[in-house]
SERO-4910 file (N, C-alpha, C, O; in steps of 0.05 Angstrom, whole numbers):
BEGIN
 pado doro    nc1    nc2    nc3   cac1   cac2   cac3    cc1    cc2    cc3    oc1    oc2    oc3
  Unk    A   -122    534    -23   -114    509    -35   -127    486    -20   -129    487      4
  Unk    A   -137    463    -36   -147    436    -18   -125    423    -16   -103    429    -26
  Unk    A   -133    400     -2   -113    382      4   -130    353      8   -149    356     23
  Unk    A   -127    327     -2   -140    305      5   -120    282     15    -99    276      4
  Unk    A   -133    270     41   -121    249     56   -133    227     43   -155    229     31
  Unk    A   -122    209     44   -121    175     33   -113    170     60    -97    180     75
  Unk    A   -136    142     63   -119    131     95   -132    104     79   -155    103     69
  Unk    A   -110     79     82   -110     48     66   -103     41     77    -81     49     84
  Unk    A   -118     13     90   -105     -9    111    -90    -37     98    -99    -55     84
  Unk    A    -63    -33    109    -46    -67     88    -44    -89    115    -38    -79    136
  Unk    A    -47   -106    115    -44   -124    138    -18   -138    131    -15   -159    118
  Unk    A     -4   -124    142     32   -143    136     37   -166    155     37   -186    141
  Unk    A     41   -171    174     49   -200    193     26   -203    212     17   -191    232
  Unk    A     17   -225    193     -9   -240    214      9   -271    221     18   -288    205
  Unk    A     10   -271    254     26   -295    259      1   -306    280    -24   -304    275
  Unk    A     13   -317    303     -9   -328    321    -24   -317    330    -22   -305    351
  Unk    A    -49   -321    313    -76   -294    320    -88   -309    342   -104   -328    340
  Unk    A    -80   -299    366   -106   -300    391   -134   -270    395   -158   -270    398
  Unk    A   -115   -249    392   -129   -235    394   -130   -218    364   -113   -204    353
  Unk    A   -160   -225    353   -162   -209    329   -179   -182    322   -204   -180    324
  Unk    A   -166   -166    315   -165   -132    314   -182   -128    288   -180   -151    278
  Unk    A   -193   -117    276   -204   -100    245   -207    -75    259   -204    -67    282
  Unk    A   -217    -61    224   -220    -28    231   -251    -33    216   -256    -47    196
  Unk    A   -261    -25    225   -294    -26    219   -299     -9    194   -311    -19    175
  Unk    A   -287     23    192   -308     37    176   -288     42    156   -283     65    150
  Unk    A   -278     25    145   -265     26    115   -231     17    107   -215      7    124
  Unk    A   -226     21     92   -196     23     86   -190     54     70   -168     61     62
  Unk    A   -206     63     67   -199     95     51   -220    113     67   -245    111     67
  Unk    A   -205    130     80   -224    147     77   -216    191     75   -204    202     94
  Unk    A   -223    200     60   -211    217     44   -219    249     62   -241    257     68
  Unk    A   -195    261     68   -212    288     77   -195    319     58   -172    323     49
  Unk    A   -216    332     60   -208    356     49   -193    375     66   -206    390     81
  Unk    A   -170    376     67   -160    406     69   -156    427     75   -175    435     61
  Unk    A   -147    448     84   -146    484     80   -119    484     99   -116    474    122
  Unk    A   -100    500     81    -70    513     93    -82    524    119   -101    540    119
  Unk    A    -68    512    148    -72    525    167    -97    509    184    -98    512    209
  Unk    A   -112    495    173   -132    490    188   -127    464    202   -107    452    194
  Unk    A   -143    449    226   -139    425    235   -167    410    233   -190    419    238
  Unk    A   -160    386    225   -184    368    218   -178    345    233   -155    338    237
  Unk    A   -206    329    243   -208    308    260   -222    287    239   -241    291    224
  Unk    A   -207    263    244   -221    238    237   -215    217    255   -199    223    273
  Unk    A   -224    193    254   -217    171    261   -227    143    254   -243    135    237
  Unk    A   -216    131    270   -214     98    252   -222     81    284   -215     81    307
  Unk    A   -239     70    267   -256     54    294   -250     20    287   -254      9    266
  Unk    A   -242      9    310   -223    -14    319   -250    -38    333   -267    -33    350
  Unk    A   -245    -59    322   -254    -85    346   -246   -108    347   -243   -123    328
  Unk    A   -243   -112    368   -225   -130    390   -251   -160    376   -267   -169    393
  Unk    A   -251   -166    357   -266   -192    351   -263   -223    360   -276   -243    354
  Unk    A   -236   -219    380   -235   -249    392   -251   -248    413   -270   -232    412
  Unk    A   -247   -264    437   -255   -273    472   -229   -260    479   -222   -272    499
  Unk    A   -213   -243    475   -181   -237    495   -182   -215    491   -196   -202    474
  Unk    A   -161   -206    512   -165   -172    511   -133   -176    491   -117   -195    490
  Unk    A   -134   -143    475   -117   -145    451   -105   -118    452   -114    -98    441
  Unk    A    -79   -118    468    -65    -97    470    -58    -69    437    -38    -69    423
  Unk    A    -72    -59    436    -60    -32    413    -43    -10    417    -50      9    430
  Unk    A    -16    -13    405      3      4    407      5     16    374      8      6    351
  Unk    A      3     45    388     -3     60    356     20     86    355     23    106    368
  Unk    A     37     74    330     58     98    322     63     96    293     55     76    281
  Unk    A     81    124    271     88    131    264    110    119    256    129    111    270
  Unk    A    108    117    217    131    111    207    127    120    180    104    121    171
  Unk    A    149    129    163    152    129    126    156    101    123    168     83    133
  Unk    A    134    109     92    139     87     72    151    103     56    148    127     54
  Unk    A    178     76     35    184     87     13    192     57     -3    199     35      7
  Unk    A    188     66    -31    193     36    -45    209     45    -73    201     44    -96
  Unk    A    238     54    -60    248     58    -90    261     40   -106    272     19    -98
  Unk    A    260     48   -133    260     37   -149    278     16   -150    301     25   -146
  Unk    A    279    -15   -155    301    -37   -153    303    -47   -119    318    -64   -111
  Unk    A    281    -31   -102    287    -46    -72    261    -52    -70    242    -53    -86
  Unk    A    263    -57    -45    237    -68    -27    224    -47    -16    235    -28     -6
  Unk    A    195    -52    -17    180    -33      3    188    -41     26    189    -65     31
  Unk    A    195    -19     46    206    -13     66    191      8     85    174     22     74
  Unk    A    196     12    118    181     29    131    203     34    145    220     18    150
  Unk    A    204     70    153    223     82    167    218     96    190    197     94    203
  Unk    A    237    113    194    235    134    222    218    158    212    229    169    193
  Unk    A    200    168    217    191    196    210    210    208    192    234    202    190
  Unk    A    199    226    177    213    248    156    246    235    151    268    243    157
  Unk    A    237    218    142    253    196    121    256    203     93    272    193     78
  Unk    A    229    228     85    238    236     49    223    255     52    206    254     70
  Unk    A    224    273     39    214    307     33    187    304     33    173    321     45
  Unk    A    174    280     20    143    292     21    136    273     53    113    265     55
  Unk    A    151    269     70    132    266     92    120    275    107    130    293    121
  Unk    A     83    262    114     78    281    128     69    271    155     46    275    164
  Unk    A     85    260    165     87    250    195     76    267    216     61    260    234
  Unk    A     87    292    209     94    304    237     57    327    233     51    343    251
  Unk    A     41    321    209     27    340    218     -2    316    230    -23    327    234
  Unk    A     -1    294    234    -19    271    242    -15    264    275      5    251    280
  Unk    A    -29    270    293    -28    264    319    -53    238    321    -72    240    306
  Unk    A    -50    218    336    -69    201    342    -70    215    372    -56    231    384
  Unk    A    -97    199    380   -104    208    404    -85    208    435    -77    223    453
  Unk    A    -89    173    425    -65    152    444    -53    145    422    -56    148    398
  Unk    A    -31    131    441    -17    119    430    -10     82    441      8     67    433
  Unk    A    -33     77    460    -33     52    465    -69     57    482    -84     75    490
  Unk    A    -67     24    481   -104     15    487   -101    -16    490    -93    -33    475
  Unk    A   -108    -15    510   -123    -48    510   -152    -56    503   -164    -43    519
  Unk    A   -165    -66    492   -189    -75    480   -206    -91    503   -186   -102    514
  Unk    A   -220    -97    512   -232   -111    512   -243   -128    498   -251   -119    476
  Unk    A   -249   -166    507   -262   -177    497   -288   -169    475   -310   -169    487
  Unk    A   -290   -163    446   -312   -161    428   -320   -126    438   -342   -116    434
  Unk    A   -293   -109    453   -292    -86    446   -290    -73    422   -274    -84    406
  Unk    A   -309    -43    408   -309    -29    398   -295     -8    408   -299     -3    431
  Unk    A   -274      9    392   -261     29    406   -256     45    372   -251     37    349
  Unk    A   -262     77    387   -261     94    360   -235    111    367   -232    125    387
  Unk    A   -215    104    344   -182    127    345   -189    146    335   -192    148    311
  Unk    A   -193    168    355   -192    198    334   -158    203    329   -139    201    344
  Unk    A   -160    210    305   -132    232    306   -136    260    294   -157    262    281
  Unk    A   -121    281    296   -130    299    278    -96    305    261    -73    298    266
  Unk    A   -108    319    242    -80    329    220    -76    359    223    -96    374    225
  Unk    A    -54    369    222    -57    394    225    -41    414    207    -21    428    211
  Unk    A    -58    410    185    -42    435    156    -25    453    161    -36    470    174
  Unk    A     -3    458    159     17    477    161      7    501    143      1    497    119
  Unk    A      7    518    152      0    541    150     27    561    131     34    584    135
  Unk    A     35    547    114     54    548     86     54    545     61     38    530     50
  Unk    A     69    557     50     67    544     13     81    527     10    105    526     15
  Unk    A     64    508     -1     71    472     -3     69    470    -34     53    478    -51
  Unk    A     89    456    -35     80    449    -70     61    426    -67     61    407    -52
  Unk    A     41    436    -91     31    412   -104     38    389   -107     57    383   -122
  Unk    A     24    369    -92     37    334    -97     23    324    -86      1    333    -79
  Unk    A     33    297    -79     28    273    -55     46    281    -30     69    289    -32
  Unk    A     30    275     -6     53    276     16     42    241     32     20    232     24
  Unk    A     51    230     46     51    212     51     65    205     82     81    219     93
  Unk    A     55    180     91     73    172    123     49    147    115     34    144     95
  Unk    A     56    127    148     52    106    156     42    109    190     55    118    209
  Unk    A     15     98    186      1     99    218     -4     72    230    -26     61    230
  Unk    A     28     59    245     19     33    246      5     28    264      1     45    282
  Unk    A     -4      8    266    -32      0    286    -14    -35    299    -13    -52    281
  Unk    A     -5    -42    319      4    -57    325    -13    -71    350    -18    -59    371
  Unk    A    -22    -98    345    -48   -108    369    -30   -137    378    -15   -153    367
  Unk    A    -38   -134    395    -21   -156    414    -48   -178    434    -72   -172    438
  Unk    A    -37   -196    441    -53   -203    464    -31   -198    493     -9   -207    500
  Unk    A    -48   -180    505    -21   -178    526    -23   -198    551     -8   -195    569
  Unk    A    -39   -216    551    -37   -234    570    -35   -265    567    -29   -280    586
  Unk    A    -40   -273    539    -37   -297    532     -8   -305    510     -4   -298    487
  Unk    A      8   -321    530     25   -331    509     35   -363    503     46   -376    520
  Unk    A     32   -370    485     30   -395    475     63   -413    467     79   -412    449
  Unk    A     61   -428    493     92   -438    493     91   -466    470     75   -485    471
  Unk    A    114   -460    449    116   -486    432    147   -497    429    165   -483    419
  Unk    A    151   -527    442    173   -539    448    193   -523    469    217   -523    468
  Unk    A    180   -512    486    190   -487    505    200   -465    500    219   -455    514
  Unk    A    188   -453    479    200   -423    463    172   -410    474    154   -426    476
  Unk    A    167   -381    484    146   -365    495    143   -357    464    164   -354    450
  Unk    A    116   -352    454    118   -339    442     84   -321    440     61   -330    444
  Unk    A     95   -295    434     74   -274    430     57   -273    413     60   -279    389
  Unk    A     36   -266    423     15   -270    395     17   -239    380     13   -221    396
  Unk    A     22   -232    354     21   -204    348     16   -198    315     30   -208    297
  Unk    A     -5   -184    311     -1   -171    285    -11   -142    280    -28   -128    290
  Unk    A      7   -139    262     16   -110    260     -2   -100    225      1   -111    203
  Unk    A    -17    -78    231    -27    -60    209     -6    -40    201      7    -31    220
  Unk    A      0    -30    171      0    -11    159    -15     11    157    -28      7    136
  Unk    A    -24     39    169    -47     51    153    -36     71    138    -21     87    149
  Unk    A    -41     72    116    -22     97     91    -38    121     88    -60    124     78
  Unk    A    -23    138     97    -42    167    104    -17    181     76      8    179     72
  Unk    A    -46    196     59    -35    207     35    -53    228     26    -76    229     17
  Unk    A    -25    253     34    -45    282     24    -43    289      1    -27    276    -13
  Unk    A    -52    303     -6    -58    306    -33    -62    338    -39    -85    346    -37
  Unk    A    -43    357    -45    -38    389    -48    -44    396    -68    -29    392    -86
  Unk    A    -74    411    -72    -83    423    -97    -98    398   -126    -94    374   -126
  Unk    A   -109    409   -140   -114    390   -151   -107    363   -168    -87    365   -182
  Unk    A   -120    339   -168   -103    318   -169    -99    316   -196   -119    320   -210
  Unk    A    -74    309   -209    -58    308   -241    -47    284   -232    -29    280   -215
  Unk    A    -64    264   -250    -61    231   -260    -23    236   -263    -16    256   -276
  Unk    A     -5    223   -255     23    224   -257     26    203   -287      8    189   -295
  Unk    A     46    203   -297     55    189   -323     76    169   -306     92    173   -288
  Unk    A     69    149   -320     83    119   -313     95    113   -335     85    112   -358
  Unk    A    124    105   -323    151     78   -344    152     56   -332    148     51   -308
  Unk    A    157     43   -350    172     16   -348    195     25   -340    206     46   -346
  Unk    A    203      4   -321    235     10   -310    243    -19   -319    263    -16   -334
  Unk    A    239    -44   -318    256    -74   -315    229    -83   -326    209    -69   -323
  Unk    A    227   -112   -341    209   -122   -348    233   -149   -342    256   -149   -350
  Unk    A    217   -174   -326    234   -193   -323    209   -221   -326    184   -219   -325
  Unk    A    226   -246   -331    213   -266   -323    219   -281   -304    243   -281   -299
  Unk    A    204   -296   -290    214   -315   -264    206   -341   -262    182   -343   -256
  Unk    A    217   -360   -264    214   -390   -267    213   -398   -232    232   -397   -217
  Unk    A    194   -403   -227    183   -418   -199    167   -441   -203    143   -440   -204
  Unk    A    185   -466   -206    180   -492   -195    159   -497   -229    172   -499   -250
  Unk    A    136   -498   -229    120   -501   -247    105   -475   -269     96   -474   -291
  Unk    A    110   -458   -245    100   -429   -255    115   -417   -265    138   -420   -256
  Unk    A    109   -394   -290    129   -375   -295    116   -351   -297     96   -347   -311
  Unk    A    134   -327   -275    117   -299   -274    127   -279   -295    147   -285   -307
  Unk    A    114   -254   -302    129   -231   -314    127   -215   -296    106   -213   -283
  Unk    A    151   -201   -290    148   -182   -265    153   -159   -280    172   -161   -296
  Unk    A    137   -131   -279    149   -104   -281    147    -90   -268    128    -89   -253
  Unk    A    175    -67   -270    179    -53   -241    171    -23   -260    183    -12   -278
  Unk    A    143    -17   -247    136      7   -256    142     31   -251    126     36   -232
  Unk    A    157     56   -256    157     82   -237    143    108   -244    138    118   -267
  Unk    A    136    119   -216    115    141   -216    131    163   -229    154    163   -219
  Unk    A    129    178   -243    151    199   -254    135    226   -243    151    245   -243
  Unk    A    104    235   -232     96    261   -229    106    256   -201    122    242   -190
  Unk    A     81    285   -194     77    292   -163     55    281   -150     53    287   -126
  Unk    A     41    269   -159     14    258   -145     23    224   -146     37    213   -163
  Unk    A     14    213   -128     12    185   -124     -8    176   -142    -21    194   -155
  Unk    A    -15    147   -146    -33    137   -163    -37    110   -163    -18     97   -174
  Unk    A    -57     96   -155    -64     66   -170    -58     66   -197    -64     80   -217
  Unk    A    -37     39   -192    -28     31   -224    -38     -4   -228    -47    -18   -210
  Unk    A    -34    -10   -251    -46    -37   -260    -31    -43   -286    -35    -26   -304
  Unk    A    -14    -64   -292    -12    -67   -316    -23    -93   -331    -29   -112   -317
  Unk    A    -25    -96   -359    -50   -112   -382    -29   -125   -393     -7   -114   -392
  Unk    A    -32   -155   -407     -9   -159   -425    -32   -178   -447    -46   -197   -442
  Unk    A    -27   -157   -476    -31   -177   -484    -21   -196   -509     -9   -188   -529
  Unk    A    -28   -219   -504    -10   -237   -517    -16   -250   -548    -36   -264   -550
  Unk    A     -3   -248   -565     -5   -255   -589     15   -284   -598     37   -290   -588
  Unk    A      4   -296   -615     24   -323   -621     40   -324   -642     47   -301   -647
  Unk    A     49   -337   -655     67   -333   -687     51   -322   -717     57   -310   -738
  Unk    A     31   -330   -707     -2   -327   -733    -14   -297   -726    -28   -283   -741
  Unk    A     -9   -293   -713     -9   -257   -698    -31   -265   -692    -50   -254   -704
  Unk    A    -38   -285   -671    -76   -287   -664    -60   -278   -636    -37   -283   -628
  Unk    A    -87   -259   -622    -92   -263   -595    -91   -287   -574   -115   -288   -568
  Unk    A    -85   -296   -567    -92   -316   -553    -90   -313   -518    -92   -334   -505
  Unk    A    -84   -283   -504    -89   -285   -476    -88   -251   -468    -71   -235   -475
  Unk    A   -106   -249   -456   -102   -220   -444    -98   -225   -401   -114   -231   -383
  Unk    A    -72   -219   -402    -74   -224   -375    -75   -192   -359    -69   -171   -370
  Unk    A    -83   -195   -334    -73   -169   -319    -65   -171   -293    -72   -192   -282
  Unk    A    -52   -154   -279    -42   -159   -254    -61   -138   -234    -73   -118   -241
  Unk    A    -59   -148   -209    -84   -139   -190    -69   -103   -185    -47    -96   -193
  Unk    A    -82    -93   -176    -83    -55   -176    -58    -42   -152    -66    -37   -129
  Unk    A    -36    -38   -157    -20    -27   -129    -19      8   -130    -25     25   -148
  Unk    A    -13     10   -112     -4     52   -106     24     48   -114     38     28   -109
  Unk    A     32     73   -129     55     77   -136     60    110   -132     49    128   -143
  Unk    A     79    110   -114     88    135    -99    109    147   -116    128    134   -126
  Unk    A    106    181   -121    114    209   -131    149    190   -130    152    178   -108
  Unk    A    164    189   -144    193    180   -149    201    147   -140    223    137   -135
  Unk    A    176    135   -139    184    108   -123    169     93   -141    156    104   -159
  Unk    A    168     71   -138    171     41   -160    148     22   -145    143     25   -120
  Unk    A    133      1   -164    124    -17   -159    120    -35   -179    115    -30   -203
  Unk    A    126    -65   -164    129    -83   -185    101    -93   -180     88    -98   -160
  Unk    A     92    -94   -215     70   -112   -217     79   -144   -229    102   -152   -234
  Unk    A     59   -155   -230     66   -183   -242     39   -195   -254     16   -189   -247
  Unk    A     44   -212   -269     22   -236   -284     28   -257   -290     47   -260   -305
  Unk    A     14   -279   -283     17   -308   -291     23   -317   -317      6   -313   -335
  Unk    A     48   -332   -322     43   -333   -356     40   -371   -353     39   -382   -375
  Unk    A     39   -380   -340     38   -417   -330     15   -421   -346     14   -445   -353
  Unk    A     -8   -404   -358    -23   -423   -376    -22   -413   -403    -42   -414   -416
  Unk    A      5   -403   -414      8   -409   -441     29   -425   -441     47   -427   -424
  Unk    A     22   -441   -474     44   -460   -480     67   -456   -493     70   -434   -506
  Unk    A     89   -476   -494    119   -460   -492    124   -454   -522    121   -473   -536
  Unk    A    132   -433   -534    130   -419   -554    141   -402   -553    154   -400   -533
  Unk    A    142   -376   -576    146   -347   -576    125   -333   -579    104   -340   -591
  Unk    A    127   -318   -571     99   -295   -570    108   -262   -572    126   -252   -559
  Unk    A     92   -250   -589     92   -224   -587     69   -212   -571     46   -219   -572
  Unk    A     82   -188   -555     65   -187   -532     61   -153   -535     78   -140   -547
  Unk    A     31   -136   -519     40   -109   -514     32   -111   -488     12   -122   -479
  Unk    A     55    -97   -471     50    -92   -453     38    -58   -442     47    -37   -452
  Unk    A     22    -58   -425      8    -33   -429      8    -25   -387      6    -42   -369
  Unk    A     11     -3   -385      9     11   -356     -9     29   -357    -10     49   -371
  Unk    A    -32     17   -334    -57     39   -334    -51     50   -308    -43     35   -290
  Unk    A    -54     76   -306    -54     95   -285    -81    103   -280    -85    123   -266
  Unk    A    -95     93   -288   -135    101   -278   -146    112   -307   -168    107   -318
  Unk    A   -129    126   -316   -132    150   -336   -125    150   -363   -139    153   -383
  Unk    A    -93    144   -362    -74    140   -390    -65    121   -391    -57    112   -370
  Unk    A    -63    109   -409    -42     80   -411    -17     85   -435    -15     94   -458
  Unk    A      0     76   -417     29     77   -432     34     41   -441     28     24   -424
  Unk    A     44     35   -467     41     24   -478     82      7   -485    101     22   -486
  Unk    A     85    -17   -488    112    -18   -496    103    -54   -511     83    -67   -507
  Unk    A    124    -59   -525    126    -86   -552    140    -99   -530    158    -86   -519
  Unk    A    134   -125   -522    150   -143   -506    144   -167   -517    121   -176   -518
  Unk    A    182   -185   -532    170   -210   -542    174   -230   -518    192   -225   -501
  Unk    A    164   -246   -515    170   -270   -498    173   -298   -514    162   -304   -536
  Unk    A    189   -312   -499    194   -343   -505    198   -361   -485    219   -360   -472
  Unk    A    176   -381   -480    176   -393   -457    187   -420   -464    191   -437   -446
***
């Protein structure tokens, strides 16, 4: 049986950047496989400020079910995690000033029958400046931002998952008004999802095709997409709303009235 790794970098809290961190050779990068075997990769880091930039590197689950927030946990937090078969090298590094530094880690296939799916964890990458801290109105405060990296295996061959609508909502913010939908993954494989809306007026003309930018949507877990509706005018509209999974698109009648 193969197996394919997904490794995707999210940059969640960028606060007072003294010392700034990237990963040089990608945000995906994909490996193959075999029950039992151990495979090496890594992710190469640089320290792009003048300061040295402390890296503390550990282990966590993602999960984003349906009606909550994406959230990060303790290891083997849900059945498909696969935490425990991903070792990084270290687990902490200081950088040097306009240091290059390469993280091997290796993965190590359990040597079992696994069902077919997505398995998934979180490789955070946390960079600090460990010597500079910047006092404001006499509060110390640390310079720190923290990476996500989404490591996602992939058991046997990959089957595009079928996507629902779960909630279709609107949101009135100040001048803007959003459509939010909370999409859910119903297979075993993970998948980039994207949803299209398009918009019709009382005359049944077209008048807007919007779309929302591309998220991962995890084997029993939810993601809300969204699209701007602030440049149509206030009316009723008949709308289709449509969910692309790369492959199939599932389709639903949504009227709106702004």
């Amino acid at each position: 049986m193969n197996w394919f790794i997904r490794f995707s970098v999210l940059l969640l809290f960028p606060s007072f950047v003294f010392a700034r961190v990237s990963v040089l050779n990608g945000l995906t990068q994909i490996h193959k496989l075999q029950l039992g075997r151990q495979i090496s990769g890594k992710l190469v880091l640089k320290n792009e400020s003048t300061k040295e930039a402390r890296i503390v590197i550990y282990k966590q689950d993602l999960m984003a079910p349906c009606g909550e927030q994406v959230g990060y946990f303790p290891v083997n937090s849900h059945a498909k995690s696969m935490a425990d078969w991903v070792k990084p090298a270290v687990d902490e590094r200081i950088l040097a000033p306009n240091e290059e530094y390469t993280l091997f880690y290796t993965i190590d296939v359990p040597n079992k029958t696994i069902e077919n799916g997505s398995y998934w964890s979180v490789l955070m990458l946390e960079a600090a400046d460990p010597l500079k801290e910047d006092q404001t109105q006499g509060v110390q405060v640390n310079s720190v931002i923290r990476y996500a990296v989404q490591l996602i295996g992939e058991m046997g061959t990959m089957e595009y998952p079928p996507l629902s609508i779960e909630k279709v909502d609107t949101d009135k913010e100040d001048k803007s008004v959003m459509l939010r939908v909370t999409v859910r993954n119903t297979g075993k494989f993970s998948t980039l999802g994207k949803i299209q809306l398009e918009v019709y007026n009382e005359k049944q003309e077209k008048v807007k095709l919007l779309q929302s930018i591309t998220k991962r949507i995890y084997p029993g877990n939810c993601n809300q997409m969204e699209v701007d509706l602030s440049d149509l005018k206030k009316g009723k509209y008949e709308c289709i709303l449509v969910v692309d999974n790369g492959r199939d698109l599932y389709g639903s009648n949504v009227n709106l009235e702004l």
